[in-house]
N, C-alpha and C positions, 0 to 999 in steps of 0.2 A: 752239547754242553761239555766242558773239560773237565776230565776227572779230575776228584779231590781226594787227599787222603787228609782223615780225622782223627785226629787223638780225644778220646772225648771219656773222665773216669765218669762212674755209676752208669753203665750200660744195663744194669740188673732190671730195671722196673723204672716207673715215670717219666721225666720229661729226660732222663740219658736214653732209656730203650726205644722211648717213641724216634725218636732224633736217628738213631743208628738205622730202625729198620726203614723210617724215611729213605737215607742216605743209602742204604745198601739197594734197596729196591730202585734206586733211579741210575745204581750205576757206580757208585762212592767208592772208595776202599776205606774202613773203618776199623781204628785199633780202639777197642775198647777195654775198657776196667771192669775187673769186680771182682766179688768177696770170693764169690762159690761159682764156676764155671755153669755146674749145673743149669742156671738160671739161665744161661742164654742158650741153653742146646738148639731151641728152632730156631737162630738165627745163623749158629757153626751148624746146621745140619743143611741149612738151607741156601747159605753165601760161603760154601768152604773156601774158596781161593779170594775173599774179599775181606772176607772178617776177620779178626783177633781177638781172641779173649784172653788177657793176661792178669791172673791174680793181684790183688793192691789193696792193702791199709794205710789210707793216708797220713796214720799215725806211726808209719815207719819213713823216718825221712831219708834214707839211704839206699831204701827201693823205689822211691818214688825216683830217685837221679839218677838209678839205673834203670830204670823202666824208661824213661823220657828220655836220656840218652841212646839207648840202645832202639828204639824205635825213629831215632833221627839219626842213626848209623845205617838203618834200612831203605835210607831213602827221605827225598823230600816232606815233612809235614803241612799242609797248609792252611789248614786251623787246628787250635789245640781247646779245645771245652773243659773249663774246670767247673764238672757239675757236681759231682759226688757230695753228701754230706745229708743231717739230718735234721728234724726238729728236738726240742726239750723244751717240755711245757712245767711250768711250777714258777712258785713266788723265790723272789732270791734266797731264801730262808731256808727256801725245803729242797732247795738244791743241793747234792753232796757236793765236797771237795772233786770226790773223782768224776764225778758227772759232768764238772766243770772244766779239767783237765780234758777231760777225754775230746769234748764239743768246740773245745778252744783247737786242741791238735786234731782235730778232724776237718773243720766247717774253716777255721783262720790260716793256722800253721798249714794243714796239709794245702791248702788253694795256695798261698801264697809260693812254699815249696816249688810246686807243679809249675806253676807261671813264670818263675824266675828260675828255672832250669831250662825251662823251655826258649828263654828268650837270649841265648846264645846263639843258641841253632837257627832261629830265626834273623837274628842280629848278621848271617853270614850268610845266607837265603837273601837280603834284602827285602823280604815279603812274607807273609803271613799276617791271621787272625786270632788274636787270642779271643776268649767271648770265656765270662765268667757269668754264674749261674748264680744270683742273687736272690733278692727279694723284694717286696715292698715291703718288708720287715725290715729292710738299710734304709728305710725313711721314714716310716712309723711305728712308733713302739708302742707297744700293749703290755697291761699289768697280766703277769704270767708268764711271759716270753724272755723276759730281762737277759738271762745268758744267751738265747738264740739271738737276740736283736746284736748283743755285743758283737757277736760274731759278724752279723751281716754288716754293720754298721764297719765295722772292722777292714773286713774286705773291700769294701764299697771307698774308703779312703787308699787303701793300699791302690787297688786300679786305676783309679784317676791319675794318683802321681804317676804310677807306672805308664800309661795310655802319652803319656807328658814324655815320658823319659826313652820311649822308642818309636815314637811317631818319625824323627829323623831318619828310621833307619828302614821306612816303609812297613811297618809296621798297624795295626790297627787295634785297639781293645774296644768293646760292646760290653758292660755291666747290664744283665739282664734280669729281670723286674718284676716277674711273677708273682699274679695273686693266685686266691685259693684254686688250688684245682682238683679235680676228683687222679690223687693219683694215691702208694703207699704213703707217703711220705706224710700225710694227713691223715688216713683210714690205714695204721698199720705196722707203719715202722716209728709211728712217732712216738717219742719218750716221755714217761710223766713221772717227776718226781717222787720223792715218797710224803705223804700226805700232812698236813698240819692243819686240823680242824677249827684252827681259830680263824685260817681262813676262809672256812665251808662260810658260800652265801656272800663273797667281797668281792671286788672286780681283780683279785688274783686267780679266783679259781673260772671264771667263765668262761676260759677257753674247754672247758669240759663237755660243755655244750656244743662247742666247736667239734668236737672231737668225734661226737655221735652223731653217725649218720642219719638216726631217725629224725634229727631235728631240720634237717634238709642238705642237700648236696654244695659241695664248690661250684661255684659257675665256671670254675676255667677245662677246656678242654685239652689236654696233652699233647694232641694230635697236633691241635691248633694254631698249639703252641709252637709244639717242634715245629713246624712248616713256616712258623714266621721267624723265627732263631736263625733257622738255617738260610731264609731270603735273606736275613740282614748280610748275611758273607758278601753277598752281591752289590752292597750299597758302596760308595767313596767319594767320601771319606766314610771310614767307617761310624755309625752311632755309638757315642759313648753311653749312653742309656737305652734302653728297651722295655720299656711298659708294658707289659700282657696283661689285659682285663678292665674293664671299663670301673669295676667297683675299684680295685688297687687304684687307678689313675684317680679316681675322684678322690679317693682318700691321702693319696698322696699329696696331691696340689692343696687340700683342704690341710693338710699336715703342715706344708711349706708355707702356706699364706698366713699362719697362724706363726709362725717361726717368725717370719721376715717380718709382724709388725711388731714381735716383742721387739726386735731388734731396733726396729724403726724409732720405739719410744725412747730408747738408750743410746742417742746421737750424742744428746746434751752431758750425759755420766759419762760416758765413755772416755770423752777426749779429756777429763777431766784427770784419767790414769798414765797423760802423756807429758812429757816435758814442755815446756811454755812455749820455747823458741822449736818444737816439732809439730807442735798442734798445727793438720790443714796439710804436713807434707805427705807426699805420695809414699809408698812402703809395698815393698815388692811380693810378701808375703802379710 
């Protein structure tokens, strides 16, 4: 198999860390992100001439374009992973201003940043994959989640145009789709509002339950995961979507079939917002 080099940010823990020591272990060369080097010592102890660990707050946009420059100054890139970012749990109410700023330029701005710096370098390459690190949270939203959804949801439109707008250029993007998994990002790093007890007991506050492991684990495996991410590189044309987990896929398609028959009902209203002599013509958007 031919070596690849990865750009791939959040190498620190879950589905970035599983993904890197995949990729290192079969042979990869991997530039990885994150916060505190620390975190990846066994993998710079144990891949020194393969791995990179280069410091990144996604919330600094002017390191993120030196970072991804300077790393496709080093040589070809041939996928680039924008996985980094977190959860934030609470109702929109008991959400700060800053909590909100921060998860918008973290999870939105900083993925978008990374992606469209990257696709320069790629754009002159002729080849490449970019593959963004989503949710099934960009297709189903839950009371609780309301800014983390925006986020994904966010992203999840940005990609598609994007995936439109460099396919010409050989180019590939994967939006990938993860449900729950036992990784930090759920048991750890995830973030909970500050409290509002009017809605102790409402379906704002039940992801609380989610949150404690004693009530039962994620079904999704990391490992698993990473191992099927990384075979998508393999596929072509590339998937513009990536499903992991059998509960997300059911909840999604149950999400979407519920969408598409509100939709269905509003044939007759709809047309009714259009000019007389355009009612029935084709429109490109």
């Amino acid at each position: 198999m031919e070596q690849r080099t990865w750009l791939i940010t959040g190498v620190s823990s879950g589905l970035g860390k599983a993904m890197a020591g995949q990729l290192l272990a079969r042979g990869d060369r991997v530039i990885g992100t994150v916060r505190y080097r620390g975190k990846v010592a066994d993998l710079l102890k144990q891949y020194p001439w393969t791995f990179k660990a280069e410091c990144l707050d996604l919330t600094k946009v002017q390191d993120i374009h030196s970072l991804v420059d300077h790393a496709f100054l080093e040589g070809e890139v041939d996928v680039v992973v924008s996985n980094a970012g977190y959860g934030l749990f609470g109702a929109a109410e008991e959400v700060s201003d800053s909590e909100i700023d921060h998860i918008i330029a973290t999870n939105l701005v900083g993925s978008m940043q990374f992606i469209r710096t990257a696709i320069p370098h790629m754009r002159r390459q002729r080849s490449g994959r970019i593959i963004q690190i989503s949710s099934y949270g960009g297709i189903v939203a839950y009371p609780g989640s309301s800014v983390y959804h925006a986020t994904k949801f966010g992203i999840e439109g940005f990609c598609e145009a994007v995936a439109r707008e460099i396919a010409p250029f050989g180019i590939g993007m994967t939006i990938v789709e993860p449900g729950g998994a036992r990784t930090q990002f759920r048991y750890g790093n995830a973030k909970v509002a500050r409290d509002i007890p009017a809605y102790d007991g409402t379906p704002a506050h039940a992801f609380l339950s989610m949150l404690n492991p004693a009530n039962g684990l994620a079904p999704g495996d990391p490992e698993r995961m990473a191992k099927l991410i990384i075979a998508s590189v393999d596929q072509n044309p590339a998937p513009l979507r990536l499903m992991l987990g059998a509960r997300a896929l059911k909840r999604s398609i149950a999400s979407l079939k519920k969408r598409l028959a509100e939709y269905e009902k509003q044939a007759d209203t709809a047309a009714l917002a259009d000019f007389p002599e355009t009612q029935g013509a084709s429109d490109a958007q």
